[in-house]
KOLVEX-921104 format. One record per residue (C-alpha): residue in one letter; residue number from 1; y, z, x. Coordinates in pm, whole numbers, plus 50000, padded with zeros to 5 digits. Layout:
<atom><residuo>A</residuo><num>NUM</num><c2>Y</c2><c3>Z</c3><c1>X</c1></atom>
...
***
This chain:
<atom><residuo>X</residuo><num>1</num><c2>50000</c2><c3>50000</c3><c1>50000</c1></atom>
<atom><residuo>X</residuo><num>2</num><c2>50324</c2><c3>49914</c3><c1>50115</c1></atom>
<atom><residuo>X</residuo><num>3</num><c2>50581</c2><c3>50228</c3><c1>50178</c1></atom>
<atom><residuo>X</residuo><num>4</num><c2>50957</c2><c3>50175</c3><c1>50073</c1></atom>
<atom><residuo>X</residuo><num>5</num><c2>51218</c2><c3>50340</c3><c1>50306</c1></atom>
<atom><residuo>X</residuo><num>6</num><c2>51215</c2><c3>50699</c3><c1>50237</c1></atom>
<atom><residuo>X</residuo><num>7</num><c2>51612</c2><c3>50679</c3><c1>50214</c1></atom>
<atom><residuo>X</residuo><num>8</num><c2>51511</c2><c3>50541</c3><c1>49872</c1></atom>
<atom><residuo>X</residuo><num>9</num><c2>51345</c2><c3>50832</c3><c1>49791</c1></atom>
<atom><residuo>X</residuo><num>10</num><c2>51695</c2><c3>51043</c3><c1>49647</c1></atom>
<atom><residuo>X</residuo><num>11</num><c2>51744</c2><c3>50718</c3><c1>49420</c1></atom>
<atom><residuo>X</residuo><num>12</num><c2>51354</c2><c3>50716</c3><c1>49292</c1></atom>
<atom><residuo>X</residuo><num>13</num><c2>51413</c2><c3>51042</c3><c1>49200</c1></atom>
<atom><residuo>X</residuo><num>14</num><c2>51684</c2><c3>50962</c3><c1>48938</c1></atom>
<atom><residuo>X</residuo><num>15</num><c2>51539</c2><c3>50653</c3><c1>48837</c1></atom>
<atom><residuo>X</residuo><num>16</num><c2>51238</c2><c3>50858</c3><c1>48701</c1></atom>
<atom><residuo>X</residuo><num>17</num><c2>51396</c2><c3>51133</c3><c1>48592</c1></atom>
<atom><residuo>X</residuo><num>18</num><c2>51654</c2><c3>50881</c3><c1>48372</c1></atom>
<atom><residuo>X</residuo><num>19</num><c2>51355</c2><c3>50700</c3><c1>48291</c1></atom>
<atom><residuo>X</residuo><num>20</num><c2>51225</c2><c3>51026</c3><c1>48150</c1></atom>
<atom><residuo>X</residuo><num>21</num><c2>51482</c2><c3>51078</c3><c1>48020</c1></atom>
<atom><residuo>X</residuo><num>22</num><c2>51561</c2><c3>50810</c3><c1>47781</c1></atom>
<atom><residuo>X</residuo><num>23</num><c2>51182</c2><c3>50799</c3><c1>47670</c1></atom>
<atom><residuo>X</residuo><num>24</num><c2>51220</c2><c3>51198</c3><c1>47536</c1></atom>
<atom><residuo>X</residuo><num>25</num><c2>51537</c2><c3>51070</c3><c1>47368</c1></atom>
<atom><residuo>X</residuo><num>26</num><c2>51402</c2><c3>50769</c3><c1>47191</c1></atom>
<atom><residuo>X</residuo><num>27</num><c2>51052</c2><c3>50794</c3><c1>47209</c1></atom>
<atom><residuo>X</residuo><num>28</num><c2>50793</c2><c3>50459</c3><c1>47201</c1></atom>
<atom><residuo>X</residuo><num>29</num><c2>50849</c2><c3>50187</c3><c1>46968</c1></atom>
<atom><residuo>X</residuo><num>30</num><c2>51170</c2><c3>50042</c3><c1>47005</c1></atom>
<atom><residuo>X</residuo><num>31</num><c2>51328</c2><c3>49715</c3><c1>47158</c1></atom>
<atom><residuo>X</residuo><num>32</num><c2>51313</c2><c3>49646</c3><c1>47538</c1></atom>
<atom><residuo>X</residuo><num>33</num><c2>51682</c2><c3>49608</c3><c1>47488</c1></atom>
<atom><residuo>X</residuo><num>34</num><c2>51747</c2><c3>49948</c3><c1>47330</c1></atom>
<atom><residuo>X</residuo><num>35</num><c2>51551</c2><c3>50071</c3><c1>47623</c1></atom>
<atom><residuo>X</residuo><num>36</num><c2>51740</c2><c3>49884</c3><c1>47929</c1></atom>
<atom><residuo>X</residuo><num>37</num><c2>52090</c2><c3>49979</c3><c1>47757</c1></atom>
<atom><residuo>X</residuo><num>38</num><c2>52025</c2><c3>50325</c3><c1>47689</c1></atom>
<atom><residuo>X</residuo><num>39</num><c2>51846</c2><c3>50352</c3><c1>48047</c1></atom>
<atom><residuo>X</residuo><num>40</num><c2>52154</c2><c3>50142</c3><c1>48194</c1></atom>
<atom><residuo>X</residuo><num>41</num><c2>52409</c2><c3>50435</c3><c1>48039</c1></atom>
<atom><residuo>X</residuo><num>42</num><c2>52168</c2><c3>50715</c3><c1>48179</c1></atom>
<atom><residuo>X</residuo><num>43</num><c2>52165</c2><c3>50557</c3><c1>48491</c1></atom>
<atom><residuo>X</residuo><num>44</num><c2>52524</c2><c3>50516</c3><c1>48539</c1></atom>
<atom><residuo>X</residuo><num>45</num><c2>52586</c2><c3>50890</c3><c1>48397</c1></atom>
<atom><residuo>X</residuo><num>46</num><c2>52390</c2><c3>51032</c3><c1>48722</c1></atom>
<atom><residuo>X</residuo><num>47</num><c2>52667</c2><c3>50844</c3><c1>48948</c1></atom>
<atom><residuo>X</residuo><num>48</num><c2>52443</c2><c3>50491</c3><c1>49019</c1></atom>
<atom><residuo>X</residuo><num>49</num><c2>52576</c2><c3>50130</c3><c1>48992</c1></atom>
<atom><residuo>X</residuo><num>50</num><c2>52336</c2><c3>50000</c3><c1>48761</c1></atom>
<atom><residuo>X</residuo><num>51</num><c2>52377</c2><c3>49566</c3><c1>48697</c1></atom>
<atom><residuo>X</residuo><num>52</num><c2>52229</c2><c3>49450</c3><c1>48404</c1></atom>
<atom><residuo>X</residuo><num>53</num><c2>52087</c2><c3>49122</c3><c1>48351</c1></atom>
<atom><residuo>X</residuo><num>54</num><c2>52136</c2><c3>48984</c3><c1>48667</c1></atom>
<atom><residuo>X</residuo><num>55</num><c2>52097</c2><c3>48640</c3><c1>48736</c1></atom>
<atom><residuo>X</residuo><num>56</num><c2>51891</c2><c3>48591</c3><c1>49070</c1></atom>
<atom><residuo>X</residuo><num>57</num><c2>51899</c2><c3>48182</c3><c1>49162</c1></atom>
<atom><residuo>X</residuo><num>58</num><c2>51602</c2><c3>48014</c3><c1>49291</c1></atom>
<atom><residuo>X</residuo><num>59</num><c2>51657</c2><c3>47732</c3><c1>49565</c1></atom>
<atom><residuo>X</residuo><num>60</num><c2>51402</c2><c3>47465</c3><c1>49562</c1></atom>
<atom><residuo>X</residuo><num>61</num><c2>51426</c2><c3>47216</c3><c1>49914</c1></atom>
<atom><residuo>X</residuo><num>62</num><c2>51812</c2><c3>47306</c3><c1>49918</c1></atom>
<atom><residuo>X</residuo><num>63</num><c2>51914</c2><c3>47295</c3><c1>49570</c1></atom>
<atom><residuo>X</residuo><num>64</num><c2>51996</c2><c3>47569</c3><c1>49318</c1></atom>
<atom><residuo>X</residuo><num>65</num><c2>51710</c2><c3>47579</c3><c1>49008</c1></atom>
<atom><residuo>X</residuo><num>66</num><c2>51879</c2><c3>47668</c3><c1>48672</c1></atom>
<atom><residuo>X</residuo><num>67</num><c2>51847</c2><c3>47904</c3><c1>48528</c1></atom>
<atom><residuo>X</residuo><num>68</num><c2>51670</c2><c3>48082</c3><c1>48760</c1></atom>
<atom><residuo>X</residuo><num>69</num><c2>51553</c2><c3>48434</c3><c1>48632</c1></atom>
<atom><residuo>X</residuo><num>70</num><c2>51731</c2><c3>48702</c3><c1>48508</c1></atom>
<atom><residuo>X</residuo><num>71</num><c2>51640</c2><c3>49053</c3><c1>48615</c1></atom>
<atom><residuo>X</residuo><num>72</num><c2>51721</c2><c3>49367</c3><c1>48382</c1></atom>
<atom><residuo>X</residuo><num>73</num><c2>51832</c2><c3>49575</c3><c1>48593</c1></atom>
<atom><residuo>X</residuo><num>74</num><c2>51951</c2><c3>49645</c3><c1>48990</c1></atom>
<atom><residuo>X</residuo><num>75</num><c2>52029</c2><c3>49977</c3><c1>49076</c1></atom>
<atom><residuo>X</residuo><num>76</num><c2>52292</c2><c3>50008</c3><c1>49323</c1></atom>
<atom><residuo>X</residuo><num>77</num><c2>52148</c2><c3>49655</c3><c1>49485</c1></atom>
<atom><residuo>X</residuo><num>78</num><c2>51868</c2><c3>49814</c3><c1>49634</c1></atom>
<atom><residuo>X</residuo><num>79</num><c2>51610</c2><c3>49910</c3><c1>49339</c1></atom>
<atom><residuo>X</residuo><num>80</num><c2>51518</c2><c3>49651</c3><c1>49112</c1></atom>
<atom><residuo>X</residuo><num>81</num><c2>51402</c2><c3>49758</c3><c1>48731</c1></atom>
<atom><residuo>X</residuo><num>82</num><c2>51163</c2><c3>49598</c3><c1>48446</c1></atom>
<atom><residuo>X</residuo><num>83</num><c2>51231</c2><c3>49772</c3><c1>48161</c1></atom>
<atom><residuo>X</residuo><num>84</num><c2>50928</c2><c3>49673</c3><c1>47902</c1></atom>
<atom><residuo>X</residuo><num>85</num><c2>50796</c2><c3>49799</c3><c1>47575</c1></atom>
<atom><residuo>X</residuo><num>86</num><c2>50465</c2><c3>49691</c3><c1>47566</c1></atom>
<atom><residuo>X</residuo><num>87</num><c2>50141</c2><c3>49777</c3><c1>47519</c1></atom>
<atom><residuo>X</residuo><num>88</num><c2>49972</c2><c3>49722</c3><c1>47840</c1></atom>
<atom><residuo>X</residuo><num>89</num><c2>50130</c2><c3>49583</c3><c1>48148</c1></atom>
<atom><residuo>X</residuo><num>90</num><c2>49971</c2><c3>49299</c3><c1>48252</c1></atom>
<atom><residuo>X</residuo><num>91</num><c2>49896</c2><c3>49095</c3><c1>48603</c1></atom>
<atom><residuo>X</residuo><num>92</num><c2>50206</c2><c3>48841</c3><c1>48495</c1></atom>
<atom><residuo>X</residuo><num>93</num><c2>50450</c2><c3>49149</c3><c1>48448</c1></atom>
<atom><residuo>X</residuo><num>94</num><c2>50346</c2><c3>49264</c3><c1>48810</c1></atom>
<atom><residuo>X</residuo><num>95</num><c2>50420</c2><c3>48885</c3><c1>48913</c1></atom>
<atom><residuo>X</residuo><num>96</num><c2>50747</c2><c3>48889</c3><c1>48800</c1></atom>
<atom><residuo>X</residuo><num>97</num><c2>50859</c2><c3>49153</c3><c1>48987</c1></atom>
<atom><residuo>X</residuo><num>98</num><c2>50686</c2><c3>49114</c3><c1>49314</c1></atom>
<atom><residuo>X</residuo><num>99</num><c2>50900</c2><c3>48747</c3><c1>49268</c1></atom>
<atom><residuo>X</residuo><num>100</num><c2>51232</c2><c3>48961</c3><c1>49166</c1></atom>
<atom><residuo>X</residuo><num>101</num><c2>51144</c2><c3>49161</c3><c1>49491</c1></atom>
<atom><residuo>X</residuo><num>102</num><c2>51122</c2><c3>48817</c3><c1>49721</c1></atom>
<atom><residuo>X</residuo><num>103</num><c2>51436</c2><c3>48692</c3><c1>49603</c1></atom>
<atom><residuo>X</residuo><num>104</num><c2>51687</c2><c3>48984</c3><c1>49610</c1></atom>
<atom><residuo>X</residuo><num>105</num><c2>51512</c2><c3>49097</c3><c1>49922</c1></atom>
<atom><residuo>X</residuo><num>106</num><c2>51495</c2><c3>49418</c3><c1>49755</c1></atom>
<atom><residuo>X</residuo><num>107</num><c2>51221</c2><c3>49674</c3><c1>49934</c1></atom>
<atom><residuo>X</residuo><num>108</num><c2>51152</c2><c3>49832</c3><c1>49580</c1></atom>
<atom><residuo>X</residuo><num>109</num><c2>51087</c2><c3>49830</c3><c1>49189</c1></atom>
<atom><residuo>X</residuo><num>110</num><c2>50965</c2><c3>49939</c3><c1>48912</c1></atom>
<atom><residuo>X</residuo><num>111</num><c2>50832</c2><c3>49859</c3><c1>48605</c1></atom>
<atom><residuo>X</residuo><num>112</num><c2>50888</c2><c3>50077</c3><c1>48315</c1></atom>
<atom><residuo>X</residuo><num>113</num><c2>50697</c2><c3>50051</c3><c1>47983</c1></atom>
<atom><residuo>X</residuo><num>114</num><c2>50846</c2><c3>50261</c3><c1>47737</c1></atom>
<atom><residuo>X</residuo><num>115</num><c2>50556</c2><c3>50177</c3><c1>47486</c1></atom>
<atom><residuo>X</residuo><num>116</num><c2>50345</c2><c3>50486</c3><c1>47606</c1></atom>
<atom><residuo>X</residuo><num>117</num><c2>50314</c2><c3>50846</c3><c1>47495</c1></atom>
<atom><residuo>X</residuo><num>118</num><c2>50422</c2><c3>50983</c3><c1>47779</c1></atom>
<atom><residuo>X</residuo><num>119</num><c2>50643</c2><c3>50795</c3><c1>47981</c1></atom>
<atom><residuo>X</residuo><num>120</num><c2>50481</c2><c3>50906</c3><c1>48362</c1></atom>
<atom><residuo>X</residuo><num>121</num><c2>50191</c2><c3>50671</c3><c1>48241</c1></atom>
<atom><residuo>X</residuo><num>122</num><c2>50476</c2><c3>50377</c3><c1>48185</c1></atom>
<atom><residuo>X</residuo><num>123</num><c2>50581</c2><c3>50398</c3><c1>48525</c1></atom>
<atom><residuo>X</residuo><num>124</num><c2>50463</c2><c3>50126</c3><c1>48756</c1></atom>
<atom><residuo>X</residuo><num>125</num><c2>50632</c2><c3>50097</c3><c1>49150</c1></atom>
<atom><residuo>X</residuo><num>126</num><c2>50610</c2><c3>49869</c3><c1>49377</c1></atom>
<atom><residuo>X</residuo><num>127</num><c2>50717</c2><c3>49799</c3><c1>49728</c1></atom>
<atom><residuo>X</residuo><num>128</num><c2>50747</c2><c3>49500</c3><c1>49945</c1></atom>
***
């Protein structure tokens, strides 16, 4: 398994604990966009930059792709978040943000599926 910087460590902490957060608040069984905008004003209210839907370009031989992908959220331009509500996370979610990883040249993410019981089981990191 690849280890992110431990510097990151501080930020992981309040990325969980907001994640946590927002799930005791609301609960499963809403929107992924209630989730990322509610987890986007936690966030921000523990002192992080938080970006939402941010547009990362892909290049193909020298040339810009549109529309290229749009990640929900980048914590302050280091962590990058998936916010989902599903029911399981699946091999493409995983995909996606290894990808969102490779092109921000971010060292860490996470996906967070807000569809569980208890959100520690919705929590899914990654490190590149």
């Amino acid at each position: 398994m690849v280890e992110a910087p431990r510097e990151l460590d501080p930020l992981t902490h309040e990325i969980i604990g907001g994640a946590i957060e927002v799930h005791r608040e609301l609960g499963p069984g809403l929107l992924e966009s209630i989730y990322e905008e509610c987890l986007a004003i936690e966030l921000s209210d523990r002192g992080l930059s938080v970006e939402r839907q941010v547009i990362v370009p892909v290049e193909f031989k020298g040339r810009q792709v549109e529309p290229g992908y749009r990640l929900d959220l980048f914590v302050n331009r280091q962590i990058v978040l998936e916010v989902k509500a599903v029911e399981k996370v699946l091999p493409v979610h995983e995909a996606q943000l290894l990808t969102y990883l490779k092109l921000t040249k971010a060292r860490l993410g996470f996906i967070l599926n807000f569809h569980v019981p208890v959100m520690k089981d919705g929590i899914h990191r990654r490190a590149l």
